[in-house]
Kinemage of the C-alpha trace (Angstrom):
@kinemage 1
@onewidth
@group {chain A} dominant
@subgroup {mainchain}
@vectorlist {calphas} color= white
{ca unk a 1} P -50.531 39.489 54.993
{ca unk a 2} L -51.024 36.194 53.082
{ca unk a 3} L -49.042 35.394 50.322
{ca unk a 4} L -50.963 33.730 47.168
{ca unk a 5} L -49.557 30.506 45.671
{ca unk a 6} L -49.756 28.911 42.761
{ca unk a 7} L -50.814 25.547 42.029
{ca unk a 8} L -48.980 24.326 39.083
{ca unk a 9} L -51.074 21.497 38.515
{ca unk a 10} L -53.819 23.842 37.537
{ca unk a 11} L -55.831 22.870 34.515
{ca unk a 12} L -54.359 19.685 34.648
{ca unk a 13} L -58.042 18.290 34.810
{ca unk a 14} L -58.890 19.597 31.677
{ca unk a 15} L -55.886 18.506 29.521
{ca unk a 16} L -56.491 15.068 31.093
{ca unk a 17} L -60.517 14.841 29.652
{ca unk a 18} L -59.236 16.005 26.058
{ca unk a 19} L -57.057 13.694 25.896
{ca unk a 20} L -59.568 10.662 27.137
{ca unk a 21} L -61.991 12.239 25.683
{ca unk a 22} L -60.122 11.918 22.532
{ca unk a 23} L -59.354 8.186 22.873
{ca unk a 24} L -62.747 6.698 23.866
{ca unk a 25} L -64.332 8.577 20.854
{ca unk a 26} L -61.802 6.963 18.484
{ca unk a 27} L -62.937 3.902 20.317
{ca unk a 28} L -66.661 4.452 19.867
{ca unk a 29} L -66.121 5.133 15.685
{ca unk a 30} L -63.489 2.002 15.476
{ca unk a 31} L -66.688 0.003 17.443
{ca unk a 32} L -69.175 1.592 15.205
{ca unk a 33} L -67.016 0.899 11.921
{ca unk a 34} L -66.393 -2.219 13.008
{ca unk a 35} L -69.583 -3.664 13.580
{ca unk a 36} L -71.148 -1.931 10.127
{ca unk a 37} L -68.199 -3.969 8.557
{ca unk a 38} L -69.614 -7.025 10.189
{ca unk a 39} L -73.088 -6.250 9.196
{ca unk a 40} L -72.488 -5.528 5.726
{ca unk a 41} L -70.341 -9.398 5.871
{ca unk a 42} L -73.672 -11.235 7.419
{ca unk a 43} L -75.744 -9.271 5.101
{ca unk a 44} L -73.770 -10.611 1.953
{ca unk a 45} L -73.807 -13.850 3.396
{ca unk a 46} L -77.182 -14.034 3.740
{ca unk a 47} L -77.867 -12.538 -0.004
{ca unk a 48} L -75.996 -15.404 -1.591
{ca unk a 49} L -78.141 -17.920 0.240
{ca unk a 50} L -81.637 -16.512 -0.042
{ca unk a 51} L -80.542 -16.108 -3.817
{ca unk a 52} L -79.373 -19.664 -3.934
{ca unk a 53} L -82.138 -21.141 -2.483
{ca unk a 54} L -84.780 -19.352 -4.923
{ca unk a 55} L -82.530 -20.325 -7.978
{ca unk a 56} L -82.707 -23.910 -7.182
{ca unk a 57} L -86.473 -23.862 -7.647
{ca unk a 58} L -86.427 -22.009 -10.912
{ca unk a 59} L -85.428 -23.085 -13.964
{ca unk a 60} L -81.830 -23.105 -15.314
{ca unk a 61} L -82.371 -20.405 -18.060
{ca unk a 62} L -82.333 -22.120 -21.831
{ca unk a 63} L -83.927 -25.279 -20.659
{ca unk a 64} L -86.529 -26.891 -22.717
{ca unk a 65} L -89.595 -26.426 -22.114
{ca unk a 66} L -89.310 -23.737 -19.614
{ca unk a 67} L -90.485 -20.186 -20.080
{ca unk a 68} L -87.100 -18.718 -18.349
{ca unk a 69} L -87.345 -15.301 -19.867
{ca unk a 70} L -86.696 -13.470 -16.289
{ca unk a 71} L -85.469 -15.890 -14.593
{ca unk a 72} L -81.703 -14.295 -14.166
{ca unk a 73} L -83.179 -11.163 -13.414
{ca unk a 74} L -85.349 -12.478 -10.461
{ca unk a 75} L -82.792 -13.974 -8.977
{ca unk a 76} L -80.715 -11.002 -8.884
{ca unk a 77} L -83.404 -8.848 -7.450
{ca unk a 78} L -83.758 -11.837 -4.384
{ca unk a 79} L -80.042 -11.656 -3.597
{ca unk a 80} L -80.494 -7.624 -4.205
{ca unk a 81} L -83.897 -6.581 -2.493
{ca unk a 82} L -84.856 -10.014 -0.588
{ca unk a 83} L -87.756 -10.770 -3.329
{ca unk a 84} L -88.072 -11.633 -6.673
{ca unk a 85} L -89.623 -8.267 -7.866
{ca unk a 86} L -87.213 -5.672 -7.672
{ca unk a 87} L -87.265 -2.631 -5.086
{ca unk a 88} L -86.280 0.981 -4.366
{ca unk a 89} L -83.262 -0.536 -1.812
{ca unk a 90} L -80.679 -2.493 -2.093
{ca unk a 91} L -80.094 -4.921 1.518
{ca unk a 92} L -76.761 -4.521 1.311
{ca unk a 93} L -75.720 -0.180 -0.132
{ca unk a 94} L -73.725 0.141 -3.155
{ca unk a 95} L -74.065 -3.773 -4.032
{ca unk a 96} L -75.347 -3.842 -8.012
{ca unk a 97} L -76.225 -6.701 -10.244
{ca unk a 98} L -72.768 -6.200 -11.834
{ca unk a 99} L -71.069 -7.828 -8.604
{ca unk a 100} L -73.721 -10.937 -8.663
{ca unk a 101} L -72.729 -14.158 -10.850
{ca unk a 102} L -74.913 -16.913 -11.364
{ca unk a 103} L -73.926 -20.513 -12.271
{ca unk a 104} L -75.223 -23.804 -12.941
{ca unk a 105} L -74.044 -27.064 -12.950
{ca unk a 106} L -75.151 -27.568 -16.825
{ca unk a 107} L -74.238 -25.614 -19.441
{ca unk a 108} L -75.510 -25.491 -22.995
{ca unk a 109} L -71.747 -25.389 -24.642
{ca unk a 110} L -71.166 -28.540 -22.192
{ca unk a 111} L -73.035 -31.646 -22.661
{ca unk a 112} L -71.110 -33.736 -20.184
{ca unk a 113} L -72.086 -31.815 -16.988
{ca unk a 114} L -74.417 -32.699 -14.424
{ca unk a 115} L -78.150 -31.706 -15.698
{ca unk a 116} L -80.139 -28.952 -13.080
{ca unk a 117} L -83.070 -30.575 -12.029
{ca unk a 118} L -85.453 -31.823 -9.340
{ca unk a 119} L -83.232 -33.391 -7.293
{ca unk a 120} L -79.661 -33.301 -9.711
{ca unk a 121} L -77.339 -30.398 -10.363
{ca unk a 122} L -76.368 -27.625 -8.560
{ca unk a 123} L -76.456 -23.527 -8.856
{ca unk a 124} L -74.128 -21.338 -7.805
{ca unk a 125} L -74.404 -17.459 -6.692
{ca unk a 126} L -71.862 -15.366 -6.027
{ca unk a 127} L -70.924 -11.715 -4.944
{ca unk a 128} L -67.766 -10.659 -6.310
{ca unk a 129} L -65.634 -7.020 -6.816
{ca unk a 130} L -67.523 -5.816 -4.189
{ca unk a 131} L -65.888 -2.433 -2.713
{ca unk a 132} L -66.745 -1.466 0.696
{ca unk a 133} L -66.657 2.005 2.359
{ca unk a 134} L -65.689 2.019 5.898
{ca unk a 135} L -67.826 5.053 7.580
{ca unk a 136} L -65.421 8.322 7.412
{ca unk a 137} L -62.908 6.471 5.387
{ca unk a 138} L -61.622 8.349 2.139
{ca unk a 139} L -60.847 5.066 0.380
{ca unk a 140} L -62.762 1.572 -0.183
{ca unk a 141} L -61.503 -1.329 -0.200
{ca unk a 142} L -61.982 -5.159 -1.714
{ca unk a 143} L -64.230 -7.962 0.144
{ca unk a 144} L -63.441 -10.984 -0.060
{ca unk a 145} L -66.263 -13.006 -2.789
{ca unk a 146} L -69.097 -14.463 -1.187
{ca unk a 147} L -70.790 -17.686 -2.613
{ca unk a 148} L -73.555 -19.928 -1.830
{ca unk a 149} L -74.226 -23.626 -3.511
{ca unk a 150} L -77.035 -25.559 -3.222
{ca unk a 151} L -78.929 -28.873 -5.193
{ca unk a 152} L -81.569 -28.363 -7.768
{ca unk a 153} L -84.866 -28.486 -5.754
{ca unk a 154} L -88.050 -28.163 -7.844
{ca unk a 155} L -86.687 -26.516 -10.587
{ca unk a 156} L -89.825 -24.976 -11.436
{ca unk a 157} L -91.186 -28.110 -12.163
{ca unk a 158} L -94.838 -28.800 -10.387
{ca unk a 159} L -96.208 -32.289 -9.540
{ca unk a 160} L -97.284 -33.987 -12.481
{ca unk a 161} L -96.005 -31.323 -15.499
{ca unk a 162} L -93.131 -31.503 -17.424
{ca unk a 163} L -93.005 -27.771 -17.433
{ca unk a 164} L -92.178 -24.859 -15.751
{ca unk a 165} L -93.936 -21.843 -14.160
């Protein structure tokens, strides 16, 4: 008669898949997380400068001559939505027009800065105390404040007018 033995390596195959198992899904979330994390960084990048660029051909708000009533508020909804009308979406989630701050070179308390013109002065925009929420994180935290600078380019000025749109 034969006498059964006992492999006692048996099962082994199974403990060794839960554990791997285990590890390359924590990889696939920490790739995941990682590369929304970058996304949501190129996507604020890329707010500031389409904002930017579309507040250096409108006019600095309080200008004479220049009907700059919405003016702010179209900028915001470029760096927001990605056009000057606002949408249902924000590009980037959770960003508001609390976190957006918009500067030019010429202020009305300062009459010895650069004028914003065709050609002369600069505006600013900026994303600031923007929190982001890593994917099944229970906490946000801080990014860093994204800016973009460019020249005045039309200004709203057109060719031959000495006002704006």
């Amino acid at each position: 008669m034969r006498r059964k033995t006992y492999n006692s390596e048996r099962g082994i195959a199974t403990i060794e898949f839960a554990v791997m198992a285990a590890f390359f899904l924590m990889m696939i979330v920490a790739v995941v997380a990682g590369g929304h994390l970058f996304w949501t960084h190129n996507a604020m990048v890329e707010s500031t400068r389409r904002g930017a660029r579309f507040a250096a051909t409108q006019c600095r708000p309080g200008s004479v001559g220049c009907d700059s009533s919405n003016t702010i508020a179209n900028i915001q909804n470029m760096v927001l939505y990605g056009s000057p009308t606002a949408g249902t979406e924000p590009l980037v989630p959770n960003l508001t027009r609390e976190n957006i701050v918009i500067n030019y070179s010429q202020r009305p308390d300062s009459p010895d800065s650069e004028p914003f013109g065709v050609a002369q002065g600069t505006v600013s925009v900026r994303i600031e105390r923007f929190s982001y929420n890593f994917p099944l994180a229970p906490s946000a935290f801080a990014m860093p404040p994204y800016e973009t600078t460019v020249r005045g380019e039309s200004a709203g000025y057109t060719a031959g007018s000495n006002l704006c749109d």
